[in-house]
Residue, then its C-alpha position, 0 to 999 in steps of 0.5 A: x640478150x641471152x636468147x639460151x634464157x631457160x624456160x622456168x616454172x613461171x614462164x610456162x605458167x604465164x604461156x600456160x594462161x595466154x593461151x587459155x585467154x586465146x582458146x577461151x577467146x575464139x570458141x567464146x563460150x564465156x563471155x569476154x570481159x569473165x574470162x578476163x576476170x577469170x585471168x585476173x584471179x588466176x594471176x593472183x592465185x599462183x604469185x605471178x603477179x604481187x597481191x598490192x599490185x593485182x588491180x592497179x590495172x583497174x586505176x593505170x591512165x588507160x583505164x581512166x582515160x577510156x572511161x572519160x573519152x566515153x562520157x566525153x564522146x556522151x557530151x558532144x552527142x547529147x548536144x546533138x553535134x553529129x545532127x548538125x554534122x548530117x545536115x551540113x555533110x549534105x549541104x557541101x557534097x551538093x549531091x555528088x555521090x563521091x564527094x559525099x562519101x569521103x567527106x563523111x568518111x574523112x570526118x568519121x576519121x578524124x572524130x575518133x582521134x578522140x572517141x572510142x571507135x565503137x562509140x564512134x561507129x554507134x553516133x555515125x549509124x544513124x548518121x549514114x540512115x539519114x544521109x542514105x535516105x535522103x540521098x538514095x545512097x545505100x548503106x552498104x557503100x557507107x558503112x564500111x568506108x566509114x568503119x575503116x575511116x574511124x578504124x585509121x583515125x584512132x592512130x592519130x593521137x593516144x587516146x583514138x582507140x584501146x590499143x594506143x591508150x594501153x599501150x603508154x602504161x605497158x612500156x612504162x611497166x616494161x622499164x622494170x624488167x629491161x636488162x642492164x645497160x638498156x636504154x628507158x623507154x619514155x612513154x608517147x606524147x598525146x600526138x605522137x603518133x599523128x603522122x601515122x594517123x594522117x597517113x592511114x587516114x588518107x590510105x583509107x580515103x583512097x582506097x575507097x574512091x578508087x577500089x573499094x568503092x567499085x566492089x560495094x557498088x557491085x553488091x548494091x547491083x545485086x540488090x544487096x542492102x540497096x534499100x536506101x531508107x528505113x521506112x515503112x515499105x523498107x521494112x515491109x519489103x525486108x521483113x514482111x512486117x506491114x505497117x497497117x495498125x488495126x483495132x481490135x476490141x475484146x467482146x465477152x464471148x472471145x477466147x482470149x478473155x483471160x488469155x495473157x497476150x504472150x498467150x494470145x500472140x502464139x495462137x495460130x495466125x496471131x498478128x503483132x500486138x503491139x499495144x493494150x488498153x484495159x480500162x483507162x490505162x493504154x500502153x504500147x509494148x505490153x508485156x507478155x503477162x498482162x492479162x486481156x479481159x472483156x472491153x480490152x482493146x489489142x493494137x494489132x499489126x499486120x496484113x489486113x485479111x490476116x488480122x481481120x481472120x484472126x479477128x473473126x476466128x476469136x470474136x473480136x471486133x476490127x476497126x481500122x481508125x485508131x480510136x483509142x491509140x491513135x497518139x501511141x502510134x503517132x510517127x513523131x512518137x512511135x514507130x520501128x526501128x532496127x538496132x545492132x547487138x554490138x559485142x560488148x552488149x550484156x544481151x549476148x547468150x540470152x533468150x530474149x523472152x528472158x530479156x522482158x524487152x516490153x516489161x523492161x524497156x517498152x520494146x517490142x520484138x518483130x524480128x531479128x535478122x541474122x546473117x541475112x536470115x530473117x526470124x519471125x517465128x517463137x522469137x522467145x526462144x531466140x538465144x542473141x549473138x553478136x551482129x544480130x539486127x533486132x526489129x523493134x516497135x517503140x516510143x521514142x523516147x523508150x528506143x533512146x533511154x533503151x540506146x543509152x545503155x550501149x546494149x543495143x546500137x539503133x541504126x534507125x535514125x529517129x527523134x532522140x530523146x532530150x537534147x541540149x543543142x544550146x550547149x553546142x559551143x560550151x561542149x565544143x570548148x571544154x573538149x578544145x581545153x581537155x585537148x590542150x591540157x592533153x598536149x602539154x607533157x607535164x599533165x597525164x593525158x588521163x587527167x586532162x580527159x577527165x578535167x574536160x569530163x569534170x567541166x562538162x558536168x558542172x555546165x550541165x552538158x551532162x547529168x552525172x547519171x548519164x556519164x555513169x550510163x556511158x561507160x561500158x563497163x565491160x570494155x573497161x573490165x576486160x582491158x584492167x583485167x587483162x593487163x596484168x597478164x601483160x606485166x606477167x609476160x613481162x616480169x616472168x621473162x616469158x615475153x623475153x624466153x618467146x623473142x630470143x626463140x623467135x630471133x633463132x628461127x630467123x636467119x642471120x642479119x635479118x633487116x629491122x624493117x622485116x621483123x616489124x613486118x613480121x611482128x605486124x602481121x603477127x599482131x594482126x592475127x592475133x587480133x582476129x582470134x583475142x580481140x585487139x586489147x587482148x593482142x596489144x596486151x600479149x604482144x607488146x611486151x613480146x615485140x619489146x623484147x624482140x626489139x632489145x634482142x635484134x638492136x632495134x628500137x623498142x618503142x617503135x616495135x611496140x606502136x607497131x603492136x598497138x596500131x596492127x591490134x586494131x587491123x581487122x577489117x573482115x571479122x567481127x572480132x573487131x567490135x566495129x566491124x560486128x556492128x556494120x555487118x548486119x545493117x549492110x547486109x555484108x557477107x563473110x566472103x565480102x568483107x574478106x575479098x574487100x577488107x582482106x587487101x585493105x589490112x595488107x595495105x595497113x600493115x605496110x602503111x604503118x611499118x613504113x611510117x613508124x620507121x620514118x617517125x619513131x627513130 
């Protein structure tokens, strides 16, 4: 390969763009999936890529195959497999804290071999709650051995995770700009990369039984995030909120006659209110502009000298036996609960006094917990972030439907809404079918996910609606938006004007092996700062090209690529990752000093293992 290939108009362009796409991405200061769209347009304005194939990214296999491991991992969730997965997970460990630990891990990690692993860390949340609050194990030593288990377990087949989906769809778009002479490059079978995944899996499992777990334990010494359970003195205790629940009912002479009960929670020493009653109609979460009027009766939590000043102070009368709400707050059907904003939630930047969490969702807010930071004070005003812990009083059956939009991840383990167990076993066998179809090469893996999506729709395992609501649709615009900068890195030659400019900056006779190192560690970092769909995009064809100008197996180079995208442990630009952080309790500086030489390892793991498979 001529690696003197002159930088040409478009080449700059298409750098130009890659590295709007990383700024944008690390200041985010737009959302992602708009700078994506941004990106799109902008490919389409300049004539870097053709007007007919601009959105094909919207219907490439990696697209439609994320869509359907979304609504697929919907399924085996409805019909409550991961509540039968607890309760045996805590029969077989027979109380043994170690065992317990790598049997969850293990199994996190080979559930995401074929879910999404933001879904799979949102199904497995509340499955850690009920194991640590039954066993007294706290969450900080299971979240993250299970957040890296279900990272490694995305290598073990082609749908684990967003890089390995895509990554089949760039080296078939590769083949139009190889050079003459050069060898086509055949896409991945479903399990291809299974050695590896098997390999990374168990490096995960050991590092945690025999170094990562002493450091967690030292945090729990601390008194960080040992808590086991979350209770009633759990959240007394963390946020201050009590779980007493008072009456009070509104005379004609009280001022907060008229007053909506936004108005009446900012008055001074105002406890929650968390429940209304005005003539016969009673509701928990009312929202902020629902008027109070003579004869209205306010569910009040909090401390009971406060409540009984406030009462005092505006006239109203207390009662501590709940009359008239006790069925709303009945713990079987009510009560508080903390969810996570993962990062693909449409809730990042905005207030939430703008969100109308009660109107809308039947939510209450108590608190938010940020960065080990407790809010309580004009929480209206709050502008949401990643990782925020959200401190919520609902029904049930509110937290579940507000759960099903992917907006919020609940940690809480609590009584879900409807749920289909005896369809267990006919979800079980249209998921094995959907595998089995996806083993065999003469079927397009997006086919065979979306025929088992098909089948569980027609036996009723889910409602279409339902399937609708599981994809997030950011994540998919993000990923088809993005991939036609891939193809322009490609076709444009920047990838290639890139690789041979690497190469000359490396001595003579450099090693294979050390380049794959190199293009690992690469990847890796790029990952911090774009996200892994964003790294995979923009460097597998720059690895390619590497590869075709050092002699060495492009294939192998790019599974490097789409495997190194996903190893972050330690920020929270791995969506993972910013789902756990708040619920542990984990510190910046903690995930470094114990995510940091668990990424190294990774990098090694994999290289080693893909020289030894791929040849």
């Amino acid at each position: 390969m001529d690696t003197a290939l002159p930088l040409t108009t478009d080449m700059k362009l298409v750098l130009g763009l890659v590295g709007f796409t990383m700024v944008m991405f690390l200041f985010e200061r737009i959302r992602a999936d708009v700078v994506a769209l941004v990106v799109l347009v902008l490919l389409g304005l300049s004539g870097l890529v053709e007007p007919e194939l601009l959105f094909n990214g919207f219907s490439g296999n990696a697209v439609i195959s994320i869509i359907a491991t979304m609504i697929l991992g919907a399924g085996l969730d409805r019909t409550g497999a991961l509540n039968r997965l607890a309760g045996w997970l805590l029969r077989r460990s027979n109380g043994i804290e170690q065992r317990l630990l790598l049997f969850t891990t293990a199994i996190a990690g080979l559930n995401s071999s074929f879910m999404q692993n933001p879904s799979v860390m949102a199904l497995y949340m509340p499955v850690a709650s009920r194991l640590s609050s039954r066993t007294g194990l706290s969450l900080p030593r299971l979240l993250l051995p299970i957040a890296a288990a279900i990272v490694m377990g995305g290598a073990l087949t082609m749908v684990g995770n967003s890089p390995l989906m895509l990554l089949n769809d760039l080296l078939v778009a590769a083949n139009a700009n190889l050079p003459s002479g050069a060898a086509t490059i055949e896409p991945l079978k479903m399990f291809a990369p299974l050695p590896i995944g098997l390999a990374l899996l168990a490096t995960s499992l050991g590092y945690f039984h025999w170094f990562g777990d002493k450091r967690l334990r030292g945090k729990e010494d601390t008194g960080g995030g040992a808590t086991p359970a979350r209770t009633q003195s759990y959240f007394a205790k963390t946020y201050g909120i009590e779980g007493e629940v008072y009456e009070l009912t509104v005379g004609a002479d009280s001022p907060l006659v008229g007053m909506s009960v936004g108005e009446a929670e900012a008055l001074r020493g105002a406890p929650l209110l968390l429940a209304l009653k005005t003539g016969d109609e009673s509701r928990l979460a009312p929202p902020a502009e629902a008027r109070i009027w003579v004869g209205s009766v306010l569910g009040a939590m909090g401390d009971r000298q406060a409540v009984a000043d406030f009462a005092q102070n505006n006239f109203l009368r207390l009662s501590s036996r709940l009359r008239n709400f006790a069925d709303l707050f009945n713990p079987s059907r009510a009560g508080i609960s903390e969810a996570v904003i993962p990062p693909t939630s449409r809730f990042l930047g905005m207030k939430a006094g703008d969100l109308g969490l009660r109107k809308n969702l039947g939510l209450s807010l108590l608190a938010v917990n940020r960065d080990k930071q407790v809010l309580r004070e004009d929480l209206r005003s709050v502008s949401l972030r990643s990782g925020d812990m959200l401190v919520l009083h609902s029904i049930w059956t509110d937290l579940a439907e507000a759960a099903q939009s992917k907006d919020l991840v609940v940690v809480t383990d609590y009584p879900k809404g409807e749920q289909r167990p005896h369809k267990l076993k006919i979800a079980l066998a249209i998921f094995a079918v959907s595998m089995l179809l996806a083993l065999s090469s003469r079927l397009p893996v997006s086919i065979a996910l979306m025929t088992g999506v098909a089948g569980m729709l027609i036996a009723g395992v889910l409602h279409i609606d339902e399937a609708y609501s599981a994809i997030n649709w950011r994540t998919v615009f993000l990923m088809a938006c993005l991939i036609p900068l891939g193809w322009a890195m490609d076709s444009s030659g920047a990838a290639a004007w890139v690789a041979g400019h690497s190469l000359e900056q490396l001595p003579r006779g450099t090693p294979v092996w050390v380049l794959e190192l190199l293009v690992g560690i690469l990847t890796t970092a790029f990952s911090l700062v774009i996200s892994h769909v964003g790294a995979t995009i923009v460097m597998v064809p720059l690895a390619i090209n590497l590869a075709l100008a050092a002699e060495g197996n492009p294939t192998a180079f790019a599974l490097i690529v789409a495997l190194s995208a996903s190893n972050n442990f330690m920020t929270a630009s791995n969506p993972v990752v910013s789902m756990i952080v708040g619920p542990a309790g984990y510190t910046g500086k903690e995930m470094w000093r114990i995510g940091g030489p668990l990424s190294l390892v990774y990098i090694a793991v994999s290289v080693a293992m893909v020289q030894l498979v791929i040849r």
